[in-house]
Each structure stands twice: as structure tokens, then as C-alpha cells.
C-alpha positions as a Markdown table, in Angstrom:
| # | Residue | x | y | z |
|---|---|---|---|---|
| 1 | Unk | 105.7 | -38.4 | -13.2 |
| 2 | Unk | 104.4 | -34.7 | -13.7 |
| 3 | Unk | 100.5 | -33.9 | -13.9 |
| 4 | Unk | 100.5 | -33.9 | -17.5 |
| 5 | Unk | 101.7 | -37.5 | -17.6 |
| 6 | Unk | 99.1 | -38.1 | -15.1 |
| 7 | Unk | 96.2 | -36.9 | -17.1 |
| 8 | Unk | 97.0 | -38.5 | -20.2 |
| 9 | Unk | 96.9 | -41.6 | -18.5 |
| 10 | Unk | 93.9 | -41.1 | -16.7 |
| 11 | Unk | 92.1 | -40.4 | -20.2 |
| 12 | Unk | 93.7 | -43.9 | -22.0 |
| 13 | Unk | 92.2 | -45.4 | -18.9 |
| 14 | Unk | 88.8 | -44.0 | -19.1 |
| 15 | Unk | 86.1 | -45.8 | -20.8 |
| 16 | Unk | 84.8 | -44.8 | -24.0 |
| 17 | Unk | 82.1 | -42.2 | -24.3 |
| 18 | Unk | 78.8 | -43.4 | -25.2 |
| 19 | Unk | 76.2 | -41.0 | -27.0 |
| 20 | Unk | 74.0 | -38.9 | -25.1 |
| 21 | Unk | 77.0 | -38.7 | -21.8 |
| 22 | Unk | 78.3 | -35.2 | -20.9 |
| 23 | Unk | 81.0 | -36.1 | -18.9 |
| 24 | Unk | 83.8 | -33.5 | -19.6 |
| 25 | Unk | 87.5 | -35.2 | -20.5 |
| 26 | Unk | 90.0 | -34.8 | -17.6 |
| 27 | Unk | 92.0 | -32.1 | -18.0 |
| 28 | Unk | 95.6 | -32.7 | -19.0 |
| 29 | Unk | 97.1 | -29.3 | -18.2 |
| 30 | Unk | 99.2 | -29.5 | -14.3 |
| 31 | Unk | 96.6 | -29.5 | -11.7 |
| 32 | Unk | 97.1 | -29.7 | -7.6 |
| 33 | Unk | 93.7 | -32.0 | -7.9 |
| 34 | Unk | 94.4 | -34.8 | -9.9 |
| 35 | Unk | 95.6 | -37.8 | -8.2 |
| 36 | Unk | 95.8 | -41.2 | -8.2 |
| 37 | Unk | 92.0 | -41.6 | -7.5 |
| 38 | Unk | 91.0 | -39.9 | -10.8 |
| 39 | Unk | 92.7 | -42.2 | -13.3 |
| 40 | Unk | 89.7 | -44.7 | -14.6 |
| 41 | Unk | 86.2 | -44.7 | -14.7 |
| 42 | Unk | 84.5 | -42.7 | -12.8 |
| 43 | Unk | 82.0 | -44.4 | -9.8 |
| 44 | Unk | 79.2 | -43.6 | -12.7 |
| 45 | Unk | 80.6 | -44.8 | -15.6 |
| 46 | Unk | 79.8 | -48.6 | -15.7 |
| 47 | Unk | 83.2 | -50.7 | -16.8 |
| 48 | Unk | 83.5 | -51.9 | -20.8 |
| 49 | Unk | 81.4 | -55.1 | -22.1 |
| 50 | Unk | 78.9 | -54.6 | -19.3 |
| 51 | Unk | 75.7 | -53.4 | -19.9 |
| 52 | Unk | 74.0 | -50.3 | -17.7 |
| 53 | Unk | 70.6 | -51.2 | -16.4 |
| 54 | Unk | 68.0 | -49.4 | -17.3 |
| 55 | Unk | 65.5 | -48.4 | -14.8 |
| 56 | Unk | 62.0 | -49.0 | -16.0 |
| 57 | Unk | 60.2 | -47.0 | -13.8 |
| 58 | Unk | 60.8 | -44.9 | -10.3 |
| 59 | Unk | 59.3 | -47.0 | -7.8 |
| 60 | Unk | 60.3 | -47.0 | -4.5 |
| 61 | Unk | 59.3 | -51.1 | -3.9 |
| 62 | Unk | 59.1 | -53.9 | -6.0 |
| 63 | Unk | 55.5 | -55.7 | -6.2 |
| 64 | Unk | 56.7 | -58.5 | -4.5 |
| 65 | Unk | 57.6 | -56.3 | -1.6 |
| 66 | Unk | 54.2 | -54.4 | -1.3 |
| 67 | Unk | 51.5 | -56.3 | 0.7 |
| 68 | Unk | 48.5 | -57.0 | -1.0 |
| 69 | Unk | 45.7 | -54.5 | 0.1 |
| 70 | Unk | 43.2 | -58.2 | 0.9 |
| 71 | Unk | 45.8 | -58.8 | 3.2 |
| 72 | Unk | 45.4 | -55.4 | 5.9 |
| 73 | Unk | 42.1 | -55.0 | 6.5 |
| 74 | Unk | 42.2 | -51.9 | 8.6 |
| 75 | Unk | 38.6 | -50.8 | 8.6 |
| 76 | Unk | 37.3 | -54.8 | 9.6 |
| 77 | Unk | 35.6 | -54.4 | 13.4 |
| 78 | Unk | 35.7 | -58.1 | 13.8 |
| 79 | Unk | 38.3 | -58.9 | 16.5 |
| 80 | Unk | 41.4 | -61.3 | 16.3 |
| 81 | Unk | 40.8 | -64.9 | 18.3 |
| 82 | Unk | 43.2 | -65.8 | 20.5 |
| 83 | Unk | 45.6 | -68.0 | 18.7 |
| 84 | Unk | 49.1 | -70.3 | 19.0 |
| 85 | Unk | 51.5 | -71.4 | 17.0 |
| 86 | Unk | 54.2 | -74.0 | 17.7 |
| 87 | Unk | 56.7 | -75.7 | 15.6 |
| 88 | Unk | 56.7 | -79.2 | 14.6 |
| 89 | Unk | 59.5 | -81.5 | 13.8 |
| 90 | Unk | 59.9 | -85.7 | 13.0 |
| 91 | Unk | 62.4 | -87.4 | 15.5 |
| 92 | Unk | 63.2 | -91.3 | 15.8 |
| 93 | Unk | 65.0 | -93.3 | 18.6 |
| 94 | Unk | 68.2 | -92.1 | 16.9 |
| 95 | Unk | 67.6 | -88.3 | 17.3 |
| 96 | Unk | 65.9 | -88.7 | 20.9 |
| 97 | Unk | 68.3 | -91.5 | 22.8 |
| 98 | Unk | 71.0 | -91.6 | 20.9 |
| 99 | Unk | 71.9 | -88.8 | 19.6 |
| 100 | Unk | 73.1 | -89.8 | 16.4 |
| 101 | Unk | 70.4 | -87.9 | 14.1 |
| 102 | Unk | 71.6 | -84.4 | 12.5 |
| 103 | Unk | 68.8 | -83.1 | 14.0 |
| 104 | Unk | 68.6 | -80.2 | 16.7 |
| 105 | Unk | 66.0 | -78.5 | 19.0 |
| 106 | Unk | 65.8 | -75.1 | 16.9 |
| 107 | Unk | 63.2 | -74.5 | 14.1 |
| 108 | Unk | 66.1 | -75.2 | 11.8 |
| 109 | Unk | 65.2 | -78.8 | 12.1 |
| 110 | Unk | 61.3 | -78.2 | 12.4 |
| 111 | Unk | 59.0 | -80.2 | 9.3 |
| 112 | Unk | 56.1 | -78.3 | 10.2 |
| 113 | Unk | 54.3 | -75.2 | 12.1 |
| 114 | Unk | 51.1 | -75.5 | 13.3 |
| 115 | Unk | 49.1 | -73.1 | 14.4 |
| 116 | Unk | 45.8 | -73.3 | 16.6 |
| 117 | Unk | 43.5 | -70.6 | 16.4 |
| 118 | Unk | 40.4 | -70.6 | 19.4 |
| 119 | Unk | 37.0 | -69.6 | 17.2 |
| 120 | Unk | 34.3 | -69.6 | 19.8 |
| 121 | Unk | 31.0 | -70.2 | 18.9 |
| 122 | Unk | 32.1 | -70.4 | 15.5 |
| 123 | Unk | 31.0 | -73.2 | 13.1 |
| 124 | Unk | 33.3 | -75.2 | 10.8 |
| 125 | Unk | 31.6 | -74.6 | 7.6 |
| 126 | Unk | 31.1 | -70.7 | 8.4 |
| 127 | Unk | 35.5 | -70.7 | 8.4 |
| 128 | Unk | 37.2 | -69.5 | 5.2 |
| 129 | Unk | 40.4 | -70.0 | 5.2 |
| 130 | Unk | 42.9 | -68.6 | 2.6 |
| 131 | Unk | 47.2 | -70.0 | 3.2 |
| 132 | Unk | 49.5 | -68.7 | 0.3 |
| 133 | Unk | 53.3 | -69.4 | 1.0 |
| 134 | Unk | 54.0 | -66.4 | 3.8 |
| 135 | Unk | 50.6 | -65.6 | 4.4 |
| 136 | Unk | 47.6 | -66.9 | 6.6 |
| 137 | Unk | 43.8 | -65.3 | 6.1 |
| 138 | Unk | 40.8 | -67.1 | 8.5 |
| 139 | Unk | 37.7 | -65.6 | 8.8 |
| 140 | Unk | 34.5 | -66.2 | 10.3 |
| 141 | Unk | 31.4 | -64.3 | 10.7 |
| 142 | Unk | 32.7 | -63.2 | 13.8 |
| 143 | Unk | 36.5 | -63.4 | 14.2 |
| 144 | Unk | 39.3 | -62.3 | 11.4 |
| 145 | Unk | 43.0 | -63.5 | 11.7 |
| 146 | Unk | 45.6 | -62.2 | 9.1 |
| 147 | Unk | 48.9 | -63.6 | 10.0 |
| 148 | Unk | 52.1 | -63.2 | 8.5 |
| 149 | Unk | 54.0 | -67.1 | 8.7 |
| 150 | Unk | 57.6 | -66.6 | 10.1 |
| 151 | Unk | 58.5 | -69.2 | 7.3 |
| 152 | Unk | 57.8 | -70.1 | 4.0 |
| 153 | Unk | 55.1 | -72.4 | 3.7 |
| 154 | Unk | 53.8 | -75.2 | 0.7 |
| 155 | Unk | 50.3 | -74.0 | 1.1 |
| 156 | Unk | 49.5 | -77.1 | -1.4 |
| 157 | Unk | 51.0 | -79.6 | 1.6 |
| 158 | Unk | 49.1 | -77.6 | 4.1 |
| 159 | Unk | 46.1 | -79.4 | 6.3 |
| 160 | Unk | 43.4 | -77.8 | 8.5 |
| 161 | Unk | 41.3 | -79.6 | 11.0 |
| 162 | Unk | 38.6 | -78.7 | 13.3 |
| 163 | Unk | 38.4 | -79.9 | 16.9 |
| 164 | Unk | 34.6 | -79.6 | 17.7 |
| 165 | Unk | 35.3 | -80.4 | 21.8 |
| 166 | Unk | 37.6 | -76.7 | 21.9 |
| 167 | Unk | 35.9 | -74.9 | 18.9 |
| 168 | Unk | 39.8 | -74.9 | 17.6 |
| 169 | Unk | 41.1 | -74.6 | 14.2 |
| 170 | Unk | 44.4 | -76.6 | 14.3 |
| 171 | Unk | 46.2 | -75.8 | 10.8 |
| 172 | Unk | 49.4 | -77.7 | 10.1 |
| 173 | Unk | 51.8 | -75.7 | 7.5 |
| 174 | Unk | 54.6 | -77.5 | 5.7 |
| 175 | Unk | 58.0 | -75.9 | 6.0 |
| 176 | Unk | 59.6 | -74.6 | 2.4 |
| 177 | Unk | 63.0 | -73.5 | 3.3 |
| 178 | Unk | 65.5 | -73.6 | 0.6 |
| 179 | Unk | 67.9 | -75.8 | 3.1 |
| 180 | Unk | 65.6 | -78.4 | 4.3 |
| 181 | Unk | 67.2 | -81.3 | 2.2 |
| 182 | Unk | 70.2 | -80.5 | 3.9 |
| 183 | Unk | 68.6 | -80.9 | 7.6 |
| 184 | Unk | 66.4 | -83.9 | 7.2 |
């Protein structure tokens, strides 16, 4: 098969030109540079019955990638309490002595994360406390914790409870992974 051949082909191949593209035609004359690799579309040209995308603007992120300004609160003096969180899971007889539950000691198999944050002399009603689903927000008069949750929570599930004896917040999160029917 000469070039000539080649190049012929490689335009019946191509995908039809659509108004507005400037892409020249291949040239069918003998050439030491067409090959193989230039019969089709080209890597821009987007195959036929699909649609090209059309960018609506030039951001860099999405929205749901950019952190909400409320969220980094660079210019708060208030420090951050000292805080702990642990995960939390459900076992029975089976999963402990028996070993016959699906269950396993990662977070995989967690139901819930709790965390404990220490708020010395800190009142409960002076707490405000703000859980979205990867997002945690206390803050007191005199403390500030933003804390981005490892997991996906159901902040609706969510319960917070105040332990007077160790001036201690203890929230319990509910896990929202996409597999958890699948572990439980």
C-alpha cells in the first residue's frame, strides 16, 4: 500500500467536519510522515454520535471542591481544645466469641465516630455547634474547633451530649458510607 492509498483512507476514516473547525484535510500526496497512527480522528476530534462538552466556564475547581470561607477561620485568636475522636462499631456474641459475624476490627465495620472535645470552663448553653456531612464547627466564647470528619457523616442521625463532671462535649456521628449495607 503506497502513501497515496494511505491518505485516502485516512480521510474516509476521519470524522466529519463540523462548522467553525479548521482542522486541515490530510494530505494525500506520498509523504515519509504519514503512518499508521494518522488514519482516524485525531485525539481532538470527539468520535461520531457523541456529543463534545462544552465548558461553561474556566474554573480551576468545582464548588463542591472549594471549602466554604465559614469553614477556615484564619483571623479567629480563640484556641483549639484538646479533643479525641475514636470509632465506634455494634458487635454481638457472634462477632466477639465466635467469630461468625462479617464484622472486622477496621473502621470498615465502624457504625459510628465519636468525637470528645475537652471545653474547660465552658458552659453547655454558651456551645454552638454546627455538623454538615464532612464537616464539624464547635464554638464557645472561648474555644473554636473546625474539623474536617474523615467520613461521611448523617448530620440529621447525629447526637451531642454534655458531661458536666469533665466539661466534655462527647458528639456521636453516624457513618454514611455508600457500602455500609454491605458490612452490617
Amino acid at each position: 500500500m503506497d502513501s497515496s492509498s494511505l491518505g485516502a483512507l485516512a480521510n474516509l476514516l476521519k470524522p466529519p467536519k463540523e462548522d467553525g473547525d479548521s482542522e486541515d484535510e490530510i494530505d494525500t500526496r506520498p509523504s515519509p510522515y504519514i503512518n499508521p497512527g494518522a488514519i482516524g480522528p485525531t485525539s481532538s476530534a470527539t468520535p461520531a454520535g457523541v456529543a463534545k462538552a462544552k465548558t461553561v466556564s474556566k474554573d480551576i475547581w468545582g464548588s463542591e471542591e472549594v471549602v466554604s470561607p465559614q469553614q477556615h477561620d484564619y483571623d479567629d485568636p480563640r484556641p483549639e481544645p484538646e479533643y479525641e475522636m475514636v470509632f465506634r462499631q455494634a458487635v454481638g456474641a457472634e462477632d466477639v466469641f465466635l467469630g461468625m459475624g462479617i464484622k472486622n476490627p477496621t473502621t470498615a465495620s465502624c457504625e459510628d465516630q465519636v468525637v470528645r472535645i475537652k471545653l474547660p470552663s465552658t458552659q453547655a448553653k454558651d456551645i454552638d455547634l454546627d455538623i454538615t456531612e464532612s464537616y464539624l464547627d464547635c464554638r464557645t466564647p472561648q474555644w473554636r474547633l473546625g474539623l474536617h470528619l474523615p467520613h461521611k457523616v448523617d448530620s440529621n442521625s447525629s447526637k451531642a451530649k454534655w458531661v458536666c463532671d469533665t466539661n466534655t462535649l462527647q458528639v456521636t456521628l453516624k457513618l454514611n458510607r455508600e457500602f455500609d449495607l454491605i458490612n452490617h
